[in-house]
Steps between C-alpha positions, in 0.01 A plus 500: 500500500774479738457140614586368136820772513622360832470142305676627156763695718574145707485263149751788397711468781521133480637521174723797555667269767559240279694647261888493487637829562582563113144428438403809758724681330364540165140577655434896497609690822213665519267185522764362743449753735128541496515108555753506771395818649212702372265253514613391887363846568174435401462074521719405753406302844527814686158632306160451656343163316210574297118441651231309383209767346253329788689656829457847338107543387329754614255497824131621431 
């Protein structure tokens, strides 16, 4: 479900940017890039929002 990742990715963010940069330090690189980066790819503001299910049924 990607509107609870965009919300986990932004409470994740949040966090991330309050940390001292020591604290970001001892966090994995690898998590620290799919949070900076990675996940910008697929979450951020330049991706189309999601829909509600109602504007896409089917005609009969």
């Amino acid at each position: 479900n990607n509107a609870a990742c965009r919300g986990e990715r932004e409470r994740a963010l949040a966090l991330y940017n309050t940390l001292t940069k020591e604290q970001q330090d001892q966090i994995p690189q690898q998590l620290r890039v799919w949070l900076r980066y990675r996940s910008e790819k697929y979450f951020g503001s330049h991706r189309t929002p999601p829909q509600s299910k109602s504007k896409h049924k089917k005609k009969r």
